[in-house]
C-alpha positions in Angstrom: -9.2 -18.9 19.8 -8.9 -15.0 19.3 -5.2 -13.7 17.9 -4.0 -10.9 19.7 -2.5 -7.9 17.5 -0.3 -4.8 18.3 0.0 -1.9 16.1 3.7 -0.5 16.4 3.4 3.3 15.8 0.1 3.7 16.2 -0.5 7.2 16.4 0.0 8.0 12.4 -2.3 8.1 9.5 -1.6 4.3 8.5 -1.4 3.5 12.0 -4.6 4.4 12.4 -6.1 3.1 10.1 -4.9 -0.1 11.1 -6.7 0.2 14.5 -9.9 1.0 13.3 -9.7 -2.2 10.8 -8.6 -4.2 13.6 -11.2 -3.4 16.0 -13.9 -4.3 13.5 -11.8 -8.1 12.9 -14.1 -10.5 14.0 -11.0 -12.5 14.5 -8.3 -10.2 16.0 -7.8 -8.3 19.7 -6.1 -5.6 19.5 -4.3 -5.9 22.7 -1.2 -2.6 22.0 -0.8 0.5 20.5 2.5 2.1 20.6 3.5 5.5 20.4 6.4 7.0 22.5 5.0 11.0 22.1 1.7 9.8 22.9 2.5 7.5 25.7 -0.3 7.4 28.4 -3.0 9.0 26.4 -6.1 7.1 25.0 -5.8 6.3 21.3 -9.0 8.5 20.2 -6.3 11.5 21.1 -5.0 10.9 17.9 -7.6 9.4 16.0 -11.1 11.0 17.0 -12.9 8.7 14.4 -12.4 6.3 17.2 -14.2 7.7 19.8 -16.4 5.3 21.8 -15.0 2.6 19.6 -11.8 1.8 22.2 -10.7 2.5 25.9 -6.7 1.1 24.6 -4.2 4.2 25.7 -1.0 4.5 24.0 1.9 2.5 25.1 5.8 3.0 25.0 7.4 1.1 22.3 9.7 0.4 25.2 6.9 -1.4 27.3 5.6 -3.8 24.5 5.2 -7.0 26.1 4.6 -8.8 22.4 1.5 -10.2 20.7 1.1 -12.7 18.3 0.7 -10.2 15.2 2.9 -7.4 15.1 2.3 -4.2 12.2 4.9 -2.1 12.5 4.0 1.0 11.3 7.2 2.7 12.0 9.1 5.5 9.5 11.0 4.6 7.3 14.8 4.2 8.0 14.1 3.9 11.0 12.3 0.5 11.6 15.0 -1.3 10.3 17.0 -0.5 13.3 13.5 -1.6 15.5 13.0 -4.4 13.6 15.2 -6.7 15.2 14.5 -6.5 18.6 10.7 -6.9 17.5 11.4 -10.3 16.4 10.6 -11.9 19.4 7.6 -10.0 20.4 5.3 -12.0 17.8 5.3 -15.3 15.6 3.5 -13.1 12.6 5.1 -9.4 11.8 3.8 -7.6 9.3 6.1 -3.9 7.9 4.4 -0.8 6.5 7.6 1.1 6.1 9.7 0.8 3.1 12.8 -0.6 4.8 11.8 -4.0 4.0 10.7 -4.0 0.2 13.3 -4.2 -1.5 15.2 -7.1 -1.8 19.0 -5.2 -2.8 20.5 -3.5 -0.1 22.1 -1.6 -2.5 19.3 -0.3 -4.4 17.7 0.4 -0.9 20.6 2.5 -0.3 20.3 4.5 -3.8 16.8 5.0 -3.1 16.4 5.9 0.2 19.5 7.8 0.8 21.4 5.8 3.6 23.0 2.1 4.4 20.5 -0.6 5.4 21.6 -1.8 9.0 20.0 -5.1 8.7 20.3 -6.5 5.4 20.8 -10.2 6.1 17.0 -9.7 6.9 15.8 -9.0 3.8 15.1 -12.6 2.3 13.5 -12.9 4.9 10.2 -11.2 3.7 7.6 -11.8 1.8 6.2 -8.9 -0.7 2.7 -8.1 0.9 0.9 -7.9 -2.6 -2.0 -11.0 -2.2 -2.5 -10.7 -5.8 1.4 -11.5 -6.9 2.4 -13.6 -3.9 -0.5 -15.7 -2.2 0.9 -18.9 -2.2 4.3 -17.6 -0.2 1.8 -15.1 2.3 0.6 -18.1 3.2 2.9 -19.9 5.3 4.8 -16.0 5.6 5.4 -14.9 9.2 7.4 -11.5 8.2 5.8 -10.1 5.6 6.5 -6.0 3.6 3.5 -4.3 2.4 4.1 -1.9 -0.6 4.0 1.8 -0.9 0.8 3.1 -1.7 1.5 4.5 -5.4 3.6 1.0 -6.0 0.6 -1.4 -4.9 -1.5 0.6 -7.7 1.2 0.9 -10.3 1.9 -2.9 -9.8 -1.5 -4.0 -9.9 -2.0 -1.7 -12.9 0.6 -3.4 -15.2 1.2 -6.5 -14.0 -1.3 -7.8 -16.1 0.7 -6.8 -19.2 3.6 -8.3 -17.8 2.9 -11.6 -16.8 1.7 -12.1 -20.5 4.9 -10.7 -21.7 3.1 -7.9 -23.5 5.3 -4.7 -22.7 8.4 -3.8 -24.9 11.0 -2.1 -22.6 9.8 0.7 -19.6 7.1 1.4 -18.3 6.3 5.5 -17.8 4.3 5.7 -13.9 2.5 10.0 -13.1 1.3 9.3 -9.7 -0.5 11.8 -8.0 -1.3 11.4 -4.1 -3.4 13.4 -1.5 -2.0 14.8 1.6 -2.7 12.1 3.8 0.1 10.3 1.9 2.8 13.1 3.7 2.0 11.8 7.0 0.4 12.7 10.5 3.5 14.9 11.1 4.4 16.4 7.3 6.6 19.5 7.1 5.6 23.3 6.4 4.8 21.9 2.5 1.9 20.3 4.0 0.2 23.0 5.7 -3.6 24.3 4.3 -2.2 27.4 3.3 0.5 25.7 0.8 -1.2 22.9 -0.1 -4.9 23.9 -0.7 -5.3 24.3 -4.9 -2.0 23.2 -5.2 -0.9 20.4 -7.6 2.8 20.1 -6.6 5.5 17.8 -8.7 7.6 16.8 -5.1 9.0 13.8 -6.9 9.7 15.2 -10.9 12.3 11.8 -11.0 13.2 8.7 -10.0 10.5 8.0 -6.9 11.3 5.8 -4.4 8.4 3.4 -5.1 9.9 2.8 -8.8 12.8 0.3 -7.5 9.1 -2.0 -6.4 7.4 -1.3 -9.3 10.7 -2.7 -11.3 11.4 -5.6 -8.7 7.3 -6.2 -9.0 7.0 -6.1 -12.8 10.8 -6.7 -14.4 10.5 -4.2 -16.3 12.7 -0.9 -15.4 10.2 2.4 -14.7 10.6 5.5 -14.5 8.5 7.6 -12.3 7.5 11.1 -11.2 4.7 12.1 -8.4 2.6 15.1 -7.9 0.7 16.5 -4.8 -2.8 17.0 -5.6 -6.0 18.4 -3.3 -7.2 15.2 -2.2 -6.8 14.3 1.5 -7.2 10.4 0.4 -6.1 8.5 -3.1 -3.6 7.5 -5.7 -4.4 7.5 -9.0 -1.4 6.3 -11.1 -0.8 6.9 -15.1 1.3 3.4 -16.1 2.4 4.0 -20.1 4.0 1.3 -22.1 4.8 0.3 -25.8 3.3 -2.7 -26.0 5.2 -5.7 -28.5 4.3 -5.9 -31.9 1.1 -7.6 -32.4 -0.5 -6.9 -29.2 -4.2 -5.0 -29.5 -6.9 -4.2 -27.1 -8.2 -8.1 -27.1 -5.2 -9.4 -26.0 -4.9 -6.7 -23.5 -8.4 -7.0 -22.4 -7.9 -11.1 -22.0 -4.5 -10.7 -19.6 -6.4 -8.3 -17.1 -9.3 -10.6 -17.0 -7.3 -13.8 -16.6 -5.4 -11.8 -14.0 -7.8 -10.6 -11.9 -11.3 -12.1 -12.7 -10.6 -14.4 -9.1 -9.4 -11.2 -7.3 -11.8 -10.0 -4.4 -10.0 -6.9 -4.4 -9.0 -5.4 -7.9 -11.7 -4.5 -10.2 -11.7 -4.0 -14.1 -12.8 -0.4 -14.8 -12.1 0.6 -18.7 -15.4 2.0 -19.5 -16.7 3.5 -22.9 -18.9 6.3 -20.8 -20.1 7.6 -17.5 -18.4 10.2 -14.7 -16.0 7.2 -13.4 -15.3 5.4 -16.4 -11.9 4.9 -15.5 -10.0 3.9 -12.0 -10.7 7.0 -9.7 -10.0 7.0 -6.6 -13.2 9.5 -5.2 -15.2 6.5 -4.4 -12.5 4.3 -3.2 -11.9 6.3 0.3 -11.9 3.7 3.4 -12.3 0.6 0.6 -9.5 -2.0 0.5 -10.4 -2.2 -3.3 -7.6 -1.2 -6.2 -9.3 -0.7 -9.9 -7.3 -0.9 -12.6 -8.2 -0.1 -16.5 -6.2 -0.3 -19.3 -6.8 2.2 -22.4 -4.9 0.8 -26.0 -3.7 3.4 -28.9 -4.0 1.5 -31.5 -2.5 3.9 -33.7 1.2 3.7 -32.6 1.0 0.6 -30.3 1.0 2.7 -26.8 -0.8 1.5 -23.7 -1.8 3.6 -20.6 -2.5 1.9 -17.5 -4.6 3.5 -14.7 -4.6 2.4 -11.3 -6.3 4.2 -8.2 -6.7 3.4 -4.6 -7.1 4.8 -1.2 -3.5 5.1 0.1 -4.3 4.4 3.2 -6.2 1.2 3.1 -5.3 -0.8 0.0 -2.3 1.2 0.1 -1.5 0.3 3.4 -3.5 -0.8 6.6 -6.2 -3.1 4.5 -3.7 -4.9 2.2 -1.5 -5.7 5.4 -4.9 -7.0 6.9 -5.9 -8.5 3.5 -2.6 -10.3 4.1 -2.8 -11.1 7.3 -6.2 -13.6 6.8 -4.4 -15.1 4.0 -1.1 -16.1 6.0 -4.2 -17.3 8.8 -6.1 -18.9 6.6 -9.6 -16.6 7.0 -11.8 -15.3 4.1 -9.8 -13.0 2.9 -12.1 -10.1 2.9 -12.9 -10.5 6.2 -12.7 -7.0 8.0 -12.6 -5.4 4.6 -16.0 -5.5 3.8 -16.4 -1.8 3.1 -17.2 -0.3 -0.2 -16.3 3.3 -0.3 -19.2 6.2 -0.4 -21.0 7.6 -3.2 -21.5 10.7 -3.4 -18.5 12.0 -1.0 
């Protein structure tokens, strides 16, 4: 029997994205996609990729009759205000925003600037990261899918973690495309100021450090930076590792970690043009690699992560998700590898 899916802000980047992966699902119909600006008009108005793919037309958030997977692709601090009077629309619901991450309302409020209205909902979630949480996604029916430059920091050092092989904070340079800024980004994010520009809009304390600390225990500290790209993250994780700990015992946590993992890939190579995580060939791939370089000299380790922020790093790992809570192959829909050369 086919599940039935609506996409709740639909006409955004992520949201996007998540139609186009859903309309491939061999298991899903996509039966709704909101948007109340766009209400009325067909879906490839905002997404022309789609074109001949899909005859759906936008529909009012007001007019959504329910389905039995919600993604709620809504901004965030504002979809925790949505949120529950979606609860009754679908028995799975799956967030994109970041209203749902983190489990302190109080470090939700430090980070994000204003008072969570719902908190009592917050246990409530399951982290959407298959590779930390897979037993609880499975019987999850609300589930929060991490930021972008979190999923790749997290997947970048949890292997040192989990082995206990960091001493104290972990140092995270992300650097993001413009996609990252949204459908509907401010004058920053016009050609004419962004084009050659390699901007530090976050020089402290990112939002997406509070996950990578609830993700890893380990506090971080964090700055981002605005590159050219349209797609990708790329992430810089540095570390002291504890006394004792070289590049074989590094090497041995990231391979116990992930050698199981369909989507995380080892990449910590002596030579070549991508010998290390890049996220060029990653673009419309629900694939994270991760590679970690030791300094054997004063016991440093730098962690690399990169992804596409829009699949991995959003609409593929909720899907990813998704046919784990349903019990599919997990890479079903996701079976796309990225181009090379782009």
């Amino acid at each position: 029997m086919t599940t039935t899916a609506a996409v709740i802000g639909g006409s955004g980047y992520i949201g996007g994205e998540l139609v186009r992966l859903l309309l491939g699902h061999p298991e899903i119909e996509l039966t709704t996609v909101t948007s109340a600006r766009l209400a009325g008009r067909p879906v490839d108005t905002a997404h022309p990729n789609l074109r001949g793919r899909t005859r759906l037309t936008f529909t009012d958030p007001e007019a959504l009759s329910g389905a039995d997977v919600l993604f709620v692709a809504a901004p965030h601090t504002e979809t925790m205000a949505l949120l529950p009077r979606l609860l009754d629309r679908g028995k799975v619901l799956l967030d994109l925003s970041g209203d749902f991450r983190l489990r302190d309302p109080l470090v939700y409020r430090e980070h994000y600037g204003v008072a969570h209205t719902a908190p009592d909902l917050l246990e409530s979630f399951t982290p959407g990261i298959p590779e930390l949480h897979r037993d609880r996604l499975t019987g999850a029916d609300r589930i929060s899918v991490p930021g972008c430059m979190a999923t790749a920091a997290i997947l970048a050092v949890h292997p040192l973690a989990a082995d206990g092989l960091i001493d104290g904070e972990v140092a995270v340079d992300a650097r993001t495309g413009s996609s990252g800024s949204g459908a509907r980004g401010g004058p920053g994010d016009a050609h004419a100021e962004r084009s050659g520009a390699m901007r530090v809009f976050a020089p402290l304390r990112h939002r997406h450090q509070a996950e990578i600390t609830q993700a890893t225990g380990h506090p971080c500290r964090m700055t981002a930076t605005g590159v050219e790209a349209v797609r990708g993250v790329q992430v810089l994780c540095r570390a002291r590792l504890r006394d004792g700990t070289g590049p074989r015992e590094v090497r041995d946590a990231y391979r116990r970690a992930y050698a199981a993992e369909p989507f995380v890939r080892i990449v910590a190579q002596r030579r070549g043009t991508f010998r290390l995580p890049d996220p060029k060939i990653l673009a419309g791939s629900n694939f994270c690699d991760v590679g970690p370089v030791v300094d054997c000299v004063d016991g440093w380790v730098t962690a690399v992560g990169a992804l596409d922020n829009l699949v991995k790093g959003g609409a593929g790992n909720a899907v990813q998700c998704l046919n784990i809570r349903m019990g599919w192959p997990e890479e079903l829909g996701l079976g796309f590898t990225g181009l090379h050369p782009v």
